[in-house]
C-alpha positions, -999 to 999 in steps of 0.1 A, spaced: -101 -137 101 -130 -155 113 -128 -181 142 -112 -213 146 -130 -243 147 -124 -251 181 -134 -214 194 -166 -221 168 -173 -254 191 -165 -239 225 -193 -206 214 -218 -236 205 -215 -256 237 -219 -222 257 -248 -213 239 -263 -247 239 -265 -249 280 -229 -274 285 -218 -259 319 -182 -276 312 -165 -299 292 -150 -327 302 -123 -351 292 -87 -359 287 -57 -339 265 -38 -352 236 -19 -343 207 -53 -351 188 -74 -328 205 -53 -299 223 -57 -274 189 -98 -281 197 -90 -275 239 -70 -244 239 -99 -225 222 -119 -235 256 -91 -207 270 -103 -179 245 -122 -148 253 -161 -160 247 -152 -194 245 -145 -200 280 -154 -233 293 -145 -251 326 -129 -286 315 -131 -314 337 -98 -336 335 -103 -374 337 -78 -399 340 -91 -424 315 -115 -417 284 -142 -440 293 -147 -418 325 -153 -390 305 -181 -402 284 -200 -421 317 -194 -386 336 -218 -370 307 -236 -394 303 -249 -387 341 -249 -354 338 -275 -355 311 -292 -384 331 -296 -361 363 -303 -328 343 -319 -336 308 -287 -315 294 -265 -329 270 -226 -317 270 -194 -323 256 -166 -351 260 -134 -349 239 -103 -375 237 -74 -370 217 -72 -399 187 -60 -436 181 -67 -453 218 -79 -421 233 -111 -428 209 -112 -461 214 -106 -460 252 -147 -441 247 -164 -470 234 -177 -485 270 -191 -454 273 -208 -444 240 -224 -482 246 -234 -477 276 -254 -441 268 -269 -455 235 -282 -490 253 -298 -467 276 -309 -438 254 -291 -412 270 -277 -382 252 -238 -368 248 -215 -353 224 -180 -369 221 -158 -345 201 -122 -369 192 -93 -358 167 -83 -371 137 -55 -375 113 -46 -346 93 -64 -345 60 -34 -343 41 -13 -373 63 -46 -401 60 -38 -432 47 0 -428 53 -5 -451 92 6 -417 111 9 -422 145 -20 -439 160 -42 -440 128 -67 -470 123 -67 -468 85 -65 -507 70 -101 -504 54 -108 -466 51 -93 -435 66 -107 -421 95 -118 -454 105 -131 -449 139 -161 -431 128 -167 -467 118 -160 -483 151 -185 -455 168 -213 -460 140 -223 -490 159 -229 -470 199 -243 -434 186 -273 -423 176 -259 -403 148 -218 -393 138 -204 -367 116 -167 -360 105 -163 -320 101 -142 -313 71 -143 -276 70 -146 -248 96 -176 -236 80 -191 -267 88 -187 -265 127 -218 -242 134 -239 -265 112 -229 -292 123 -231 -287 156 -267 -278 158 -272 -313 136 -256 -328 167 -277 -312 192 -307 -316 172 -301 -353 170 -294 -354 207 -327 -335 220 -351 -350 195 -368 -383 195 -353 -411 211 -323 -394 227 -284 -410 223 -247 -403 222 -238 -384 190 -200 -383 178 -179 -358 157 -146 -361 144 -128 -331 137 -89 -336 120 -62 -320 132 -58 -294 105 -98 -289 104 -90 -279 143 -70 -250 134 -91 -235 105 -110 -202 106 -142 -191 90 -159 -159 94 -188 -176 105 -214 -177 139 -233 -199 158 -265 -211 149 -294 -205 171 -300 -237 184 -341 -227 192 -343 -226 150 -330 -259 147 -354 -279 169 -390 -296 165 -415 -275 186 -428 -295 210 -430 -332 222 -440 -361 197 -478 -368 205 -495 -396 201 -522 -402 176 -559 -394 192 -576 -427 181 -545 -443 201 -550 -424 229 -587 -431 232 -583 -469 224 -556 -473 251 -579 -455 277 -610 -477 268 -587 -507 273 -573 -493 305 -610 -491 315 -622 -523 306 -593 -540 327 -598 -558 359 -563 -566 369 -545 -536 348 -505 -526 354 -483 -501 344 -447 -508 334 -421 -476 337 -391 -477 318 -364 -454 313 -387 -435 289 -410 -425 316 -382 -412 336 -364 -398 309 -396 -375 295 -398 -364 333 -431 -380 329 -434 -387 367 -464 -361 376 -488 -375 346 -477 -410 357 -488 -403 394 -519 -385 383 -533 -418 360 -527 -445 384 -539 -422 415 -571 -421 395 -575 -455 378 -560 -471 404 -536 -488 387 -506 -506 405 -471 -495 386 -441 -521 387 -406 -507 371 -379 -517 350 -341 -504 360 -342 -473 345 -379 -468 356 -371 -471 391 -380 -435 407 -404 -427 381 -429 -433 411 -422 -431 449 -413 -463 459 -432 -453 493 -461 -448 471 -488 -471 478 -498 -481 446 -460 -489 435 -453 -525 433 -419 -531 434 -392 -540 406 -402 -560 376 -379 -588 355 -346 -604 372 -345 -596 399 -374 -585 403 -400 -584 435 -427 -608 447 -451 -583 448 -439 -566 407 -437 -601 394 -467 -614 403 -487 -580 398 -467 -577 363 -477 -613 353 -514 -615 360 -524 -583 345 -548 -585 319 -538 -553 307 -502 -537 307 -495 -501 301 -455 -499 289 -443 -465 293 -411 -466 271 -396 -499 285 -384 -522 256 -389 -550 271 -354 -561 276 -347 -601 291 -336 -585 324 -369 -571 323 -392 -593 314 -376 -626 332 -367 -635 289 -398 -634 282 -411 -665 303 -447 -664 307 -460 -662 343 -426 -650 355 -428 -612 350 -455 -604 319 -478 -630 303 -485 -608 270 -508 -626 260 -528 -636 277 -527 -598 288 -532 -572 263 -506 -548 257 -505 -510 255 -468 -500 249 -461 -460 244 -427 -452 229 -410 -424 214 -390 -450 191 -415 -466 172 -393 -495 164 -396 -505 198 -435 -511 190 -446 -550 195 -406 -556 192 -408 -584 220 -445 -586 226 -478 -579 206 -490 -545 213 -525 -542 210 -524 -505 215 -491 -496 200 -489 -455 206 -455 -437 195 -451 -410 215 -430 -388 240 -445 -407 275 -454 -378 292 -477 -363 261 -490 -394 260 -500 -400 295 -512 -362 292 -535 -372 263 -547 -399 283 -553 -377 316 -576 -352 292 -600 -383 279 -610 -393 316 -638 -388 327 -648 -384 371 -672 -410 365 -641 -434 351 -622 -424 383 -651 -435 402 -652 -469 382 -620 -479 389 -619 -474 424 -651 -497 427 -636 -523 408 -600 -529 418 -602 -516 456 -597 -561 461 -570 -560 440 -553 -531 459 -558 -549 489 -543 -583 471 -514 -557 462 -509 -546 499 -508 -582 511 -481 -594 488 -458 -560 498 -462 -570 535 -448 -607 524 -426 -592 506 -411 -570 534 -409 -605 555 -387 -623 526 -362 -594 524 -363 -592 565 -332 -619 571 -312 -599 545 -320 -560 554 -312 -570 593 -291 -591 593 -269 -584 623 -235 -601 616 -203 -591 602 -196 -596 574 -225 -575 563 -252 -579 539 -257 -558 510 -295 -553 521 -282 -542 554 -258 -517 542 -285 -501 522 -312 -501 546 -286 -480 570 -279 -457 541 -314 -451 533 -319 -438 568 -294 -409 566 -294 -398 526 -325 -377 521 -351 -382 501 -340 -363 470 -303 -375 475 -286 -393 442 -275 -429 440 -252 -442 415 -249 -478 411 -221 -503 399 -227 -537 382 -237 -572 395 -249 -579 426 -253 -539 444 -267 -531 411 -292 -556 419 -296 -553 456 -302 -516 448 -330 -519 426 -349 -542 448 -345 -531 478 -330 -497 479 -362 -467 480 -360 -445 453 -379 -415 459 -380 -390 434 -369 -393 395 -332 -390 383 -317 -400 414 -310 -436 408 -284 -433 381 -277 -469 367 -268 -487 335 -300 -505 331 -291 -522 296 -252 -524 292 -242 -528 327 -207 -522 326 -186 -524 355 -163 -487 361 -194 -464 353 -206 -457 390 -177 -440 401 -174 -416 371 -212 -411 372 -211 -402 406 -187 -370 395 -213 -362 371 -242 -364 390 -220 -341 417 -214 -321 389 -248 -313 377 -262 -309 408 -240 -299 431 -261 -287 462 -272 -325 461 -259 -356 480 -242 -383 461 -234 -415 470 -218 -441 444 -225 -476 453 -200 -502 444 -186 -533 445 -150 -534 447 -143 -554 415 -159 -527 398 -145 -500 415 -111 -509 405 -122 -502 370 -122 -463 375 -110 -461 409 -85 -433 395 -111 -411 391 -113 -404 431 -80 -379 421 -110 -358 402 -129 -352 433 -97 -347 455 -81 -322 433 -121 -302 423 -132 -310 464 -162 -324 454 -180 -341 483 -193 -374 467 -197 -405 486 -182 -436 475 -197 -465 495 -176 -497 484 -193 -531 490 -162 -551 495 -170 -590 490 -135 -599 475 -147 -610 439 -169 -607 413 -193 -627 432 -226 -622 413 -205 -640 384 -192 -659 411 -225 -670 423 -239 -674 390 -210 -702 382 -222 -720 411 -255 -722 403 -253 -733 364 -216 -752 370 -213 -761 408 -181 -745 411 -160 -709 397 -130 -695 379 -114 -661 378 -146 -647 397 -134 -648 431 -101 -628 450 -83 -651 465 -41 -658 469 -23 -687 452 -32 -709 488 -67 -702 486 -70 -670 508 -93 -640 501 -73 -612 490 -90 -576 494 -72 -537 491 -78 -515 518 -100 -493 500 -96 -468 527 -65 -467 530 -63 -461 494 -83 -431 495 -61 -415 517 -33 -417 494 -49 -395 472 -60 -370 493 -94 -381 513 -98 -372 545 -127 -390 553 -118 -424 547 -130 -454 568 -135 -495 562 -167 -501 588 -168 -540 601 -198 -537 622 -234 -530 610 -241 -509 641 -216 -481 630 -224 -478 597 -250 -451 594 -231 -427 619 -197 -432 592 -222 -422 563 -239 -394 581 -205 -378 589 -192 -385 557 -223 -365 540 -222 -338 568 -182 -331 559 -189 -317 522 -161 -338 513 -150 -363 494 -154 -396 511 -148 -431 511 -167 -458 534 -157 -491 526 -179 -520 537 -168 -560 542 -197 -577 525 -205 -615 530 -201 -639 503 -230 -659 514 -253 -669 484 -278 -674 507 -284 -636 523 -254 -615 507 -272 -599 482 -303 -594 465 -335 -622 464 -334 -641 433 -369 -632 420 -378 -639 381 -356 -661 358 -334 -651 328 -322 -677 302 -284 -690 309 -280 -720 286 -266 -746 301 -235 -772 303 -242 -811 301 -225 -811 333 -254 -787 350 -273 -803 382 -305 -818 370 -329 -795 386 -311 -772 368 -316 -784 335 -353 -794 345 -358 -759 354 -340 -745 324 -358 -769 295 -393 -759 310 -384 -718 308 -375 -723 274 -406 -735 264 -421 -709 281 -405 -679 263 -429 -658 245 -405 -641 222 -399 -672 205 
């Protein structure tokens, strides 16, 4: 008789590396589960309590590991409920497979029960299209071994992303006498390398350079491309600045690091980043966060500065600036190539020629130290998001896992929170949604469990998954969610009062005007943590997050955080294009008029 298609799928995923499945049950999918149940098919499966949870739970998992694995949803709003999600990996080239249900072959068209099926039938393949790197509808149960190693293929090739397959209900309970593919016969050999007359004209520039820079993007991070990276600017000296997803790609202890580039960025990345004369991009793309949009002189001025950009995704080539030296490749092979073309005598070179420009680089990171000082220790209550992670950074160790939400700890985290090693700062550099930390918190936990995690979160985006604490109460898994509570969306909040002098819907406050806050605490403890505790004073903090990581246990510490523009959150360094009101201040619009003329992308 064959198998099903679902015990097909479940053998795949086992011999493909997924240590679990996660997801959430439903008429549309529970043929395709109950195979997970079957005798060589056995998979753990990790029950969520909304979809979008799912897919941001392995989407970290492959973040932290370099392993893809499974989510699956049922059909109708279970599918559509995984859209947040399949953005959010795709914007930030990270790798998943979503498995959802579909109609019944012989029921399509007929607007069953949660079918979308106006313009064709299946239509969410359509709605997906548009977040994953590749999809495929399985029509037959002999298809399920081939496509599956399509899917996986797609996923661990190139530039990585979310891949999708939609398997109907009656497909789900097919058999075929069939087995699964071996998955080592169905992928390239190797890492893409970069063309040699590339490689030897981006090292000659490198050379030439007084004033060179790396860039490291999510690429660099992602192609675990951290001990070529090291190696190169050790021995050109170069200074490295970093994108979101680039952050940890270097030690941020390391001397030659130079802070966060783009908005926000750093005094010292920004002004490193914009008077290079040369820029190395290690598979950043350039994004307006990244590159202050694309003002000259506020994070990159390309040109003046010649541009080297390496990137698996050729597309990405001289998108938003002119590459001189455009190299596609997998980072770390390139930076690999590059290592094996120095010479001792260029090491020697360098060091003559920039050890001023180090020293300029040193300068600005002992300024920059003094700027942040009024925000990292600050001593008042309420707190400061700078504050609250300089007292965290003290107790997590070095290789511990951050998480991050949207808006302003986002920001504050990426300036001014040390990332020491790669894949431990897990955030959603591009789509920025708000209800991904706490999900990718469980994942990260998940993948590595021997590791500390701590989720860091505002509360206006922790109410977005907050439900997902029930995972780590009913599994026990000890992750740390530390809440920044400012009562609002206040980085929207703070942007309104910048552009428009005044806000709406961004802050928490009662019909008379008063700020109106959940005890996040106390909330925990309803659903089963222990180690629960709102802190009001700075001076107590790092003892409630020591014994919070020393329990093993799940564990909340919620923190009041000032709305103060002035000190709450993160320096505004850099500049990113809001256009504007008629009614904006007139500084504003001064400002604004001249950045636009600025913009090199235009």
């Amino acid at each position: 008789m064959g198998y099903t298609t679902g015990q097909i799928i479940a053998r795949a995923l086992k011999c493909y590396g997924a240590p679990y499945v996660t997801g959430l049950p439903g008429h549309g999918n529970w043929s395709l589960l109950d195979a997970f149940l079957d005798e060589g098919c056995e998979l753990p499966f990790v029950q969520v309590f909304h979809e979008q949870s799912a897919v941001h739970i392995a989407d970290a998992h492959y973040r932290v590991t370099g392993q893809p694995i499974a989510a699956t949803t049922s059909i109708g709003p279970g599918t559509t409920n995984t859209v947040i999600g399949l953005a959010t990996a795709y914007a930030d080239s990270t790798s998943l497979l979503l498995l959802t249900g579909s109609t019944a072959t012989h029921m399509r068209n007929h607007g069953v029960m949660q079918e979308l099926d106006r313009f064709h039938s299946p239509d969410f393949p359509a709605v997906s299209a548009a977040v994953t790197k590749r999809n495929f509808e399985m029509v037959k149960a002999i298809e399920a071994p081939f496509l599956m190693h399509r899917a996986f293929n797609a996923m661990l090739s190139g530039r990585p992303g979310p891949v999708h397959i939609e398997i109907p209900l009656d497909v789900q309970v097919e058999q075929a006498d069939v087995d699964v593919a071996d998955l080592k016969c169905r992928l390239p050999v190797g890492r893409p390398r970069a063309d040699s007359d590339a490689v030897e004209a981006a090292v000659r520039l490198l050379g030439s350079a007084e004033r060179p820079c790396i860039v490291a993007g999510g690429g660099a991070v992602m192609s675990d491309a951290a001990p070529e990276l090291k190696s190169l600017v050790e021995r050109l000296s170069i200074p490295v600045v970093y994108t979101w997803n680039g952050k940890g790609a270097l030690p941020d202890d390391h001397p030659l690091n130079a802070g966060t580039a783009g908005w926000p960025g750093s005094l010292p990345g920004n002004t490193i980043a914009a008077s290079a004369d040369v820029v190395l991009s290690l598979g950043c793309k350039f994004t307006d966060w990244s590159a202050s949009s694309w003002r000259r002189g506020a994070t990159f001025s390309l040109p003046p500065g010649r541009l080297v950009q390496v990137d698996v995704d050729a597309a990405e080539i001289g998108k938003n600036y002119p590459a001189e030296v455009g190299v596609v490749a997998d980072v770390k092979s390139a930076l690999s190539d590059m290592l094996a073309v120095l010479s001792p005598e260029d090491d020697r070179r360098a060091a003559r020629r920039r050890s001023g420009y180090l020293d300029e680089l040193a300068g600005l990171k002992e300024r920059w130290a003094e700027v942040l000082s009024p925000r990292r220790d600050h001593p008042g209550s309420p707190m400061t998001m700078l504050r609250v992670l300089h007292e965290l950074r003290q107790v997590l160790p070095r290789e511990g896992i951050v998480t991050v939400g949207s808006g302003h700890p986002q920001s504050s985290t990426k300036q001014a929170f040390p990332i020491y090693e790669p894949r431990t700062h897990i955030t959603s550099g591009s789509f920025s949604p708000m209800g991904f930390a706490v999900p990718a918190a469980i994942g990260a936990k998940l993948a590595k469990p021997d590791t500390p995690v701590v989720c860091i979160v505002g509360d206006g985006d922790f109410m977005m998954t907050m439900q997902e604490l029930a995972i780590c109460a009913m599994r026990d898994l000890p992750v740390v969610f530390l809440i920044l509570n400012n009562r609002g969306f206040i980085s929207i909040r703070d942007g309104q009062h910048g552009l428009m002098t005044r806000q709406i819907g961004s802050e928490f406050n009662d019909l008379a005007g008063n700020e109106y806050s959940v005890d996040f605490a106390a909330m925990a403890r309803t659903f089963g943590f222990e180690q629960a505790v709102r802190v009001a004073d700075p001076t107590d903090l790092a003892g409630a997050l020591q014994r919070a990581l020393d329990s093993n246990e799940p564990a909340v510490v919620e923190t009041l955080i000032s709305r103060d523009a002035s000190i709450a959150a993160a320096e505004v360094v850099g500049w990113w294009d809001f256009p504007l009101l008629p009614t904006a201040p007139a500084e504003v619009r001064a400002d604004y008029e001249i950045g636009l003329r600025e913009e090199q992308h235009l």
